[in-house]
Each structure stands twice: as structure tokens, then as C-alpha cells.
C-alpha positions in Angstrom: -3.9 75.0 -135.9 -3.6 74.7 -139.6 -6.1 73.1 -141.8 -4.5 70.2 -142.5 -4.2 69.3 -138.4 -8.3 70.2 -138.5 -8.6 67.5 -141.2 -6.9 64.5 -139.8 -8.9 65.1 -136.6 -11.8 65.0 -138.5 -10.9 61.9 -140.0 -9.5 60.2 -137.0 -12.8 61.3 -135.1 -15.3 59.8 -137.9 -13.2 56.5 -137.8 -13.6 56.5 -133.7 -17.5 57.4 -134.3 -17.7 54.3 -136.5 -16.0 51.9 -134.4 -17.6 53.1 -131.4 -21.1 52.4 -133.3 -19.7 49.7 -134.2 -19.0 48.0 -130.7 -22.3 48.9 -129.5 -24.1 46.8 -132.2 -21.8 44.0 -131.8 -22.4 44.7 -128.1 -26.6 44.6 -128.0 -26.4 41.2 -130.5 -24.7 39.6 -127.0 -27.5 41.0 -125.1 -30.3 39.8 -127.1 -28.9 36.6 -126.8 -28.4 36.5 -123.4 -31.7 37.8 -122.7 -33.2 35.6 -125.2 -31.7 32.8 -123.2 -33.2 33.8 -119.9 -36.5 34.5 -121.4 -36.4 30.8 -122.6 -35.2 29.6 -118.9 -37.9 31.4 -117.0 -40.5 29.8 -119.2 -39.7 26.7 -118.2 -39.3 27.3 -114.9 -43.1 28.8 -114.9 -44.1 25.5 -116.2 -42.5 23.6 -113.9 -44.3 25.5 -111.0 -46.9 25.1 -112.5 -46.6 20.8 -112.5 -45.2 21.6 -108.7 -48.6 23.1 -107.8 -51.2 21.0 -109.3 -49.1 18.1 -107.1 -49.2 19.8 -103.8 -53.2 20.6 -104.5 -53.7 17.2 -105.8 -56.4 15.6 -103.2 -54.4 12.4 -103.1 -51.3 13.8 -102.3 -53.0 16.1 -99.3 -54.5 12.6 -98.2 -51.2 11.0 -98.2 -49.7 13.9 -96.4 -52.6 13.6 -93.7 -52.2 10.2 -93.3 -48.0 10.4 -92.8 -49.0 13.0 -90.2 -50.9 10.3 -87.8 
């Protein structure tokens, strides 16, 4: 292998390196976002359980519930 065979590998292996590195930062910008997005999703969802539970402990809606049952 002659040098000029050792230098275009070189060259064609730092311009794979760099395109590899630069998939994987285009690559983790989609993942932030998507986890960004769930993040966002599951807070709300929290806070809706939260509504959910203070109705179902909610006195007046355990009297209601009482009073369906007779």
C-alpha cells in the first residue's frame, strides 16, 4: 500500500468521522424535542389527577355517591 492509498483513506475516514458526528447531533436535537414534549404531556396529566382526586375525596360527591347506592 503506497502512501498516497494511506492518504485518501485518511481523508475519506475524517470525512466519515465528521458526518457520523454529525448525524448524531442532528439525531439528539430530535430527542430532546421529543422528550421535551413528553415531559410537557406528563405534567399535565399529573395535574389533571390531581383535579380527578380532590373530586372523588370531595365529601359531596361521596354523599352523592352514597345516596345513588340506596
Amino acid at each position: 500500500m503506497g502512501p498516497f492509498e494511506i492518504a485518501a483513506i485518511a481523508i475519506i475516514g475524517a470525512f466519515a468521522i465528521s458526518g457520523y458526528k454529525e448525524y448524531n447531533k442532528r439525531h439528539d436535537n430530535m430527542d430532546s424535542k421529543a422528550v421535551d414534549e413528553l415531559k410537557t404531556e406528563l405534567e399535565r396529566l399529573k395535574d389533571r389527577v390531581v383535579t380527578l382526586e380532590k373530586i372523588v375525596t370531595d365529601k359531596s360527591y361521596q354523599l352523592g355517591d352514597e345516596i345513588e347506592r340506596l
